[in-house]
SERO-4910 file (N, C-alpha, C, O; in steps of 0.05 Angstrom, whole numbers):
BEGIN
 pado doro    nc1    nc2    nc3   cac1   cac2   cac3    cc1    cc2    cc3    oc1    oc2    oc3
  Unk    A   -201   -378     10   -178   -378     29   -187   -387     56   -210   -389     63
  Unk    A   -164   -392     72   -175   -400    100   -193   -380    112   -208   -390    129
  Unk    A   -195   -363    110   -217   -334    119   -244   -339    102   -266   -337    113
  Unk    A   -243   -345     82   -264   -342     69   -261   -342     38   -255   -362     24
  Unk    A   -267   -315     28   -273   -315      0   -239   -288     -4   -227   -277     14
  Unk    A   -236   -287    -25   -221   -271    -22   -222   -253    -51   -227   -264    -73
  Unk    A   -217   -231    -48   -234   -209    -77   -198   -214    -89   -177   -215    -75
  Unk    A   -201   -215   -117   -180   -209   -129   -182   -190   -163   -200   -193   -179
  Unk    A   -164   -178   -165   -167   -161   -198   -150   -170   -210   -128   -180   -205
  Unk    A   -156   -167   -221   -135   -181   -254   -134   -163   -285   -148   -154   -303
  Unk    A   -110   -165   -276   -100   -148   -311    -86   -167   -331    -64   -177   -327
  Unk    A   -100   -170   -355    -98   -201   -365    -77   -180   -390    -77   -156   -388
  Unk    A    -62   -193   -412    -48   -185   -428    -71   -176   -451    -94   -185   -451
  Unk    A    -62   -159   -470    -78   -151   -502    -77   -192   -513    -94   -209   -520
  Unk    A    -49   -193   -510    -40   -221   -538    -33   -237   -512    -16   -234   -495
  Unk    A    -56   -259   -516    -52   -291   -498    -26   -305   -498    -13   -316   -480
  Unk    A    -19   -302   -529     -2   -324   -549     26   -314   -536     44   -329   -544
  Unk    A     37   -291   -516     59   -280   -507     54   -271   -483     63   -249   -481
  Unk    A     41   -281   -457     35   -281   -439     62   -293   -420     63   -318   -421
  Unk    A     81   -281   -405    101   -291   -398    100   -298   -367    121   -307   -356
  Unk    A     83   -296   -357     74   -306   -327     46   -301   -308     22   -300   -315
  Unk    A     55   -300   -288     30   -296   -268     39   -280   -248     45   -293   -229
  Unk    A     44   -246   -244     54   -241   -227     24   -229   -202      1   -221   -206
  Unk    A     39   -233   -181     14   -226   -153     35   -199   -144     59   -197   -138
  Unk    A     14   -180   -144     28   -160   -134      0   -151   -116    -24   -155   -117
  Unk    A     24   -137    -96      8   -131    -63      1   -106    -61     15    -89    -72
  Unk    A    -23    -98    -44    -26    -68    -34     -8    -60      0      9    -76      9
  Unk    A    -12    -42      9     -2    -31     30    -16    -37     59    -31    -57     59
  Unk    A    -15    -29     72    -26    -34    106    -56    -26    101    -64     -3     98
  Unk    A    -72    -53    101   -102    -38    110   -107    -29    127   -128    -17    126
  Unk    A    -93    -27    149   -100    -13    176    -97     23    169   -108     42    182
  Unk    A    -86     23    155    -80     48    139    -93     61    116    -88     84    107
  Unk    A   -117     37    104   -126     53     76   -115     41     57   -126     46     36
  Unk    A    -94     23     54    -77     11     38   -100    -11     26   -108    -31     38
  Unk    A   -110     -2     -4   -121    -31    -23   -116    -31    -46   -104    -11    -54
  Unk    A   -121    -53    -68   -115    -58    -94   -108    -35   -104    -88    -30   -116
  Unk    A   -126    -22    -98   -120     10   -114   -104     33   -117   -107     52   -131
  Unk    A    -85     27    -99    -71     52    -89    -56     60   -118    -53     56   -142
  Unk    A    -53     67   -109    -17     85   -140     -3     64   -142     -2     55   -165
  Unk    A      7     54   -126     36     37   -125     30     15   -139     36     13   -163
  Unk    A     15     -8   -121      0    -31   -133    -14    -25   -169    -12    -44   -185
  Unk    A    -26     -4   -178    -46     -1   -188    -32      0   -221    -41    -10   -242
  Unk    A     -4     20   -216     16     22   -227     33      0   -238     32     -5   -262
  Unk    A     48    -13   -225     57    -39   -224     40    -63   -237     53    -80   -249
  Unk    A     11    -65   -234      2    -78   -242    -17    -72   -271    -35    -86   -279
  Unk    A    -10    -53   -281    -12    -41   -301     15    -39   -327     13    -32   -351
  Unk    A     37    -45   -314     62    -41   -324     65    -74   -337     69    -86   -357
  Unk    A     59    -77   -314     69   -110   -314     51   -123   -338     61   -139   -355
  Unk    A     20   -113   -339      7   -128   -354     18   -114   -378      3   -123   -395
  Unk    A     31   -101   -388     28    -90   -406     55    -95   -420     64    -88   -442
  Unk    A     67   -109   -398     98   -126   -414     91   -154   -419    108   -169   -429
  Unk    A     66   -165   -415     63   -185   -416     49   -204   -399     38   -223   -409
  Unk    A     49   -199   -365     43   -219   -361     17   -211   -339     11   -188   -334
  Unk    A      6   -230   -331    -22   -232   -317    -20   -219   -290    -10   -232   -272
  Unk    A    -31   -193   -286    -23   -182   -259    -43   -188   -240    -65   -186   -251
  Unk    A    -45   -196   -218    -65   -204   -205    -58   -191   -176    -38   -196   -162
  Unk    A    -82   -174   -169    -85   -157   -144    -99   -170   -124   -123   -168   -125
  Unk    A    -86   -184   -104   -114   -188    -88   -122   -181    -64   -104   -180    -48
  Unk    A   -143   -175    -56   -148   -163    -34   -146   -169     -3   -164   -182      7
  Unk    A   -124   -156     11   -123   -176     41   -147   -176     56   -164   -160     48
  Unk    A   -153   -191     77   -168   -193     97   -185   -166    103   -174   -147    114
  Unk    A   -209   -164     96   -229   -144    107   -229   -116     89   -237    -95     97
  Unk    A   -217   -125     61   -210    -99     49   -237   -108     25   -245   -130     18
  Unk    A   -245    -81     18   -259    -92    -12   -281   -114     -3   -295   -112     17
  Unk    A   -280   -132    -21   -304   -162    -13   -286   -185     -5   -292   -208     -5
  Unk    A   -269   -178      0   -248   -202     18   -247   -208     48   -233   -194     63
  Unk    A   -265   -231     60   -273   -236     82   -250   -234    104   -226   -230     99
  Unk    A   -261   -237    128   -239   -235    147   -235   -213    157   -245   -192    147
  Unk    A   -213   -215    187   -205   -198    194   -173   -185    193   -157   -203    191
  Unk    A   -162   -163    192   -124   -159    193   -119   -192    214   -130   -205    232
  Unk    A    -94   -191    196    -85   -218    220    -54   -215    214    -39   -231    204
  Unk    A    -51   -193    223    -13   -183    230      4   -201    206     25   -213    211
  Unk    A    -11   -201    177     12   -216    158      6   -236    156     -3   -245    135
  Unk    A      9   -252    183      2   -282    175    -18   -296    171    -16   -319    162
  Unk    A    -42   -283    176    -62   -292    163    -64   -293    125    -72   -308    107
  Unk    A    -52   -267    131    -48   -255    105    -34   -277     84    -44   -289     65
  Unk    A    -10   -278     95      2   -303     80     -6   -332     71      2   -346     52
  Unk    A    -27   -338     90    -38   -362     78    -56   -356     58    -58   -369     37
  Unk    A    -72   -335     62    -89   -319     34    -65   -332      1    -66   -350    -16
  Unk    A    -40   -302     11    -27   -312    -14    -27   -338    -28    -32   -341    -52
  Unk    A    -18   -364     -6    -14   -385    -11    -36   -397    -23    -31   -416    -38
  Unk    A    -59   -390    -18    -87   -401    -35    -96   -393    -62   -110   -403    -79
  Unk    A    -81   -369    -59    -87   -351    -88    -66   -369   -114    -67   -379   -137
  Unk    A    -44   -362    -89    -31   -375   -115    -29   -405   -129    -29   -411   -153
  Unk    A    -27   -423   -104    -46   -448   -106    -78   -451   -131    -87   -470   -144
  Unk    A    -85   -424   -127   -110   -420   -145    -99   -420   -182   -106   -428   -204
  Unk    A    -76   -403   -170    -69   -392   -196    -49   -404   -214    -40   -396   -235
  Unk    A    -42   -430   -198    -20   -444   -205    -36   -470   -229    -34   -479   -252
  Unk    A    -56   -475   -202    -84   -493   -221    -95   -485   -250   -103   -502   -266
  Unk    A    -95   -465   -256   -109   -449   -276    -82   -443   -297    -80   -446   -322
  Unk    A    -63   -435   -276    -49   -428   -310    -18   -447   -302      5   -437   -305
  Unk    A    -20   -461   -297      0   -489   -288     23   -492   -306     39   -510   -300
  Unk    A     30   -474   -333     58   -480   -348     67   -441   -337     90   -434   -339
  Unk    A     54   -429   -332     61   -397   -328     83   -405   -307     84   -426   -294
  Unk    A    101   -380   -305    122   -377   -290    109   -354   -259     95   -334   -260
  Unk    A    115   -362   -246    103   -349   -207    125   -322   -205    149   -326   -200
  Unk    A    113   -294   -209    127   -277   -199    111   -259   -170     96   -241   -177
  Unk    A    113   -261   -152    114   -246   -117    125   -220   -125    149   -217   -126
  Unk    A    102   -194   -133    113   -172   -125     97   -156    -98     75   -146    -97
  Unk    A    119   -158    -78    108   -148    -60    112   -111    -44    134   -102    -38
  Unk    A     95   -100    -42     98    -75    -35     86    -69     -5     65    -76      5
  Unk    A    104    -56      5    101    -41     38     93    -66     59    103    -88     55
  Unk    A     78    -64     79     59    -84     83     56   -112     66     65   -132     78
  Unk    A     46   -117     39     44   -131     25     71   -140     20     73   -165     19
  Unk    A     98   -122     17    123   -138     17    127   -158     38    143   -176     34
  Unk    A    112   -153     63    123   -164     92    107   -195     74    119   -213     62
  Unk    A     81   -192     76     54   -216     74     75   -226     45     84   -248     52
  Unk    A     82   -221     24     97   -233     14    122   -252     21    126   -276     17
  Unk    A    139   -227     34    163   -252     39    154   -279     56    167   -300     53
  Unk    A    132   -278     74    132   -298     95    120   -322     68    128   -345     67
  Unk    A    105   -313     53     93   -333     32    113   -343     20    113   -367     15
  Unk    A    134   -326     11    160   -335    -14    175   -354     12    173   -378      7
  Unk    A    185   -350     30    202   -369     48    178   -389     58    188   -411     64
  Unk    A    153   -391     62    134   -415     62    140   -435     32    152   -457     36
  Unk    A    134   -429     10    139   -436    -13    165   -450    -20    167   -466    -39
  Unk    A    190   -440     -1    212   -458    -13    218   -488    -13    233   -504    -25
  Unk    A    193   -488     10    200   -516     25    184   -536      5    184   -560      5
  Unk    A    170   -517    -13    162   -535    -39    155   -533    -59    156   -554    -73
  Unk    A    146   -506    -70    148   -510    -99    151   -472    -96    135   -455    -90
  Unk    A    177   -471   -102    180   -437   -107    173   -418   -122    165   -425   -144
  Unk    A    172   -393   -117    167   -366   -143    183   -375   -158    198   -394   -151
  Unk    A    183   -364   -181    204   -362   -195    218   -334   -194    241   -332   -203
  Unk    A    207   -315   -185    222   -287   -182    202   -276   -147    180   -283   -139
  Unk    A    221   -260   -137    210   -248   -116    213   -214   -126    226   -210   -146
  Unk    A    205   -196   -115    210   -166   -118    203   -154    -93    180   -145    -97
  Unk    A    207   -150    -79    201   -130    -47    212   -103    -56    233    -98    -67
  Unk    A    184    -77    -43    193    -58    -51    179    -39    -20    156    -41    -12
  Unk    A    197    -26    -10    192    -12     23    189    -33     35    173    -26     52
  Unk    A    196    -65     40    205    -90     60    204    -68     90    223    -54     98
  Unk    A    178    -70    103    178    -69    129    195    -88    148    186   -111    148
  Unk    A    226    -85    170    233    -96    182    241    -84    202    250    -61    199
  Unk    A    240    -98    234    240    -83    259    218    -57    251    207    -53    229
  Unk    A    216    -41    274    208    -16    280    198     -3    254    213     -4    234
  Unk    A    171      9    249    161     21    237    145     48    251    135     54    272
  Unk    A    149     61    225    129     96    235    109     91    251    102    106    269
  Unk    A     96     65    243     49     71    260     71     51    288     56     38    302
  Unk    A     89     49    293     88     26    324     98      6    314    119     -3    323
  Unk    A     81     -8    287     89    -48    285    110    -50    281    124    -36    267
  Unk    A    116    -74    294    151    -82    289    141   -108    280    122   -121    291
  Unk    A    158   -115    256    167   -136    234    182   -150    232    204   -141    228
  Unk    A    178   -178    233    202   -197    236    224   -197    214    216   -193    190
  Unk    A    248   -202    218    264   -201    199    260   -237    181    258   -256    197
  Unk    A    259   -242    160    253   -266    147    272   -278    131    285   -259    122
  Unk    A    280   -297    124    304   -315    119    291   -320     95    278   -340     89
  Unk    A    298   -295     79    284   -286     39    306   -310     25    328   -309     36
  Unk    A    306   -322     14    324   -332     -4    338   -312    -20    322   -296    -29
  Unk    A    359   -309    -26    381   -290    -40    378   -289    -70    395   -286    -87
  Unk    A    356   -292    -71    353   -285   -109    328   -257   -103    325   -243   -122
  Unk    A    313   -251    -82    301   -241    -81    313   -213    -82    334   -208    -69
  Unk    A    299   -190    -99    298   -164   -101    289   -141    -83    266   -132    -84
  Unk    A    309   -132    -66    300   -108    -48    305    -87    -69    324    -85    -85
  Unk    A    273    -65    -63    278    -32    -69    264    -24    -52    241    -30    -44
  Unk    A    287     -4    -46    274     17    -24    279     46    -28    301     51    -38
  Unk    A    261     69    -21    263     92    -27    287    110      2    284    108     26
  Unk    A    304    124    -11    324    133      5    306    148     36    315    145     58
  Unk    A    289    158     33    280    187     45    253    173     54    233    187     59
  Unk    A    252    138     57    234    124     70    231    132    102    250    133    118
  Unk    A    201    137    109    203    147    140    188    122    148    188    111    170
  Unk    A    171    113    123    140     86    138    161     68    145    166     69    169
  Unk    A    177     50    131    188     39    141    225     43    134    233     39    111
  Unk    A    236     47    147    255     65    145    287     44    132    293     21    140
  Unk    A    296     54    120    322     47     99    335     35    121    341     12    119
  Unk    A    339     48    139    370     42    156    362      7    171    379     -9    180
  Unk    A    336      4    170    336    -20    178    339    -41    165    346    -63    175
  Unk    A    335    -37    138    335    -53    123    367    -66    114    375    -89    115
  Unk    A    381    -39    105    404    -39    107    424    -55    138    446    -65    135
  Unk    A    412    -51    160    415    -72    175    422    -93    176    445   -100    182
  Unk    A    396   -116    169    379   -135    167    402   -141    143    424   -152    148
  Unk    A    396   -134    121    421   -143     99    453   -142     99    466   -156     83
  Unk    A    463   -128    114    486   -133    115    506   -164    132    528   -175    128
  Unk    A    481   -169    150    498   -200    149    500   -210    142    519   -225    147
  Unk    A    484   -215    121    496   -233     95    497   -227     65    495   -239     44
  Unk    A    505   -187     76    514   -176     46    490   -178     24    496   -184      1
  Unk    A    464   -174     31    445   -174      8    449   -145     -6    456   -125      5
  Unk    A    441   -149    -31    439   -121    -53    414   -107    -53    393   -119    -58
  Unk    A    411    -74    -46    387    -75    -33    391    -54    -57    415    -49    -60
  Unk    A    370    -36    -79    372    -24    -97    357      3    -81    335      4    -71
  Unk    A    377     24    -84    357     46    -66    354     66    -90    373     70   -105
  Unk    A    330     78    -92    320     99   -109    326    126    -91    308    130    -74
  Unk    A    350    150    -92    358    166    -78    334    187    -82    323    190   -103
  Unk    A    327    201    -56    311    232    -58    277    220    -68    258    229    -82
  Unk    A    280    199    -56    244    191    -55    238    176    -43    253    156    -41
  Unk    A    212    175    -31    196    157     -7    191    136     -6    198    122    -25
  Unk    A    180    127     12    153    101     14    145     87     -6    146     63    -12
  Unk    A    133    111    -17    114     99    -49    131    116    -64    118    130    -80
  Unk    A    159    121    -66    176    120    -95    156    138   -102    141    128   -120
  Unk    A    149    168    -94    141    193   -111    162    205   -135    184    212   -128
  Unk    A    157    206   -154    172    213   -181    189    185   -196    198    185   -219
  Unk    A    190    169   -181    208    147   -189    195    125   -188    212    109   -182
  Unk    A    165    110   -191    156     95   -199    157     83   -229    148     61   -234
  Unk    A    172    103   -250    171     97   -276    196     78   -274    197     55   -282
  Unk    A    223     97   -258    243     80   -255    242     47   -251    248     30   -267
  Unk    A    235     45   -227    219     20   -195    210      0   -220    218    -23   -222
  Unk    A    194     10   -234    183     -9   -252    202    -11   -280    197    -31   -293
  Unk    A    217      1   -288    241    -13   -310    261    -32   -292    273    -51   -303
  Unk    A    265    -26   -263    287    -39   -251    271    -78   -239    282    -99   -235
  Unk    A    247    -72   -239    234    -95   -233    233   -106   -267    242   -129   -268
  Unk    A    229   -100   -281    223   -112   -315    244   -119   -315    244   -143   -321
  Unk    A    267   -109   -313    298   -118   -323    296   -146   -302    308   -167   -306
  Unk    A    279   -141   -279    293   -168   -261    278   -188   -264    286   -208   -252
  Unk    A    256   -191   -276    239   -214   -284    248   -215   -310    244   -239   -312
  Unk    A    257   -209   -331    275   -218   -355    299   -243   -349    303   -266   -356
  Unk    A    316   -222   -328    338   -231   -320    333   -262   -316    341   -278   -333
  Unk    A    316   -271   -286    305   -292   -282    295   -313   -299    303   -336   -299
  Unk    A    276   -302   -314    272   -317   -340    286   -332   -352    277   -354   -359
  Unk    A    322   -321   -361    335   -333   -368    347   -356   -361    365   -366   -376
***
């Protein structure tokens, strides 16, 4: 990547012969402790491989063996763009799914609205989409997502909080899927989070 080297994990399918994509799913704020590993990411990318398709974790800037320093997202985003660039080379008939979480939702969307201008995901998923004002101080630009993309957010979100999001989407009426009576990281309702994302990479597919 433009930083350097960049650490990535991969959860490859049992059966090659039914391998239905390439999805990149994100960790949380390293400034925070947030890496490949957490629950959220670790989960998701365990689900996913296990419906089929190639989960790939990679590590932002300064986390793990991934060179570099935090660079507020946008550094971040060009990472994505190399990875997947990487990953597009290697598995070039697979379908591009962006699942992005907390932090990693933000470094996502800027990559999915970089990407339109030329060769798109084929599915987006944002889950806790940091926008305006957050719990630690950072404030988050609002991003011009293309309207196929998937918001979930947890009702009883404090990191980055519902009411903004809900904001941000109502000018142009986006569908934002809220999981009621749970957080940030979707405590008790990750099993849900992950049937509502499988149903939406099916959907897409079609």
């Amino acid at each position: 990547g433009p930083a350097g080297q960049i650490e990535i994990t991969m959860d490859m399918p049992a059966e090659p012969a039914e391998i239905k994509g390439v999805a990149l799913v994100s960790h949380p704020q390293p400034l925070l402790g947030g890496t490949p590993r957490h629950i959220v990411p670790h989960t998701l990318a365990k689900n996913l491989c296990a419906d089929g398709w190639i989960a790939v974790r990679p590590a932002f800037r300064g986390v793990g063996r991934s060179d570099g320093t935090y660079a507020q997202g946008i550094g971040e985003a060009e990472d994505t763009l190399a990875v997947i660039a990487h990953m597009r080379s290697v598995f070039p008939d697979l379908r591009l799914a962006l699942v992005g979480f907390s932090f990693g939702a933000y470094v996502y969307a800027r990559a999915a609205c970089q990407l339109e201008q030329t060769q798109p995901a084929d599915t987006i998923a944002l889950m806790g989409l940091p926008v305006g004002d957050t719990a630690a101080g950072r404030v988050y630009e609002a991003l011009p997502l293309p309207a196929r993309a998937l918001l979930i957010h947890g009702q009883e979100d404090t990191v980055t909080p519902l009411a903004n999001v809900l904001e941000w989407a109502r000018a142009e009426h986006r569908p934002v899927v809220v999981f009621p009576g749970t957080d940030h990281f979707f405590k008790g309702c990750l099993d849900g989070v992950t049937h509502v994302l499988l149903q939406h990479l099916a959907l897409q597919a079609v």
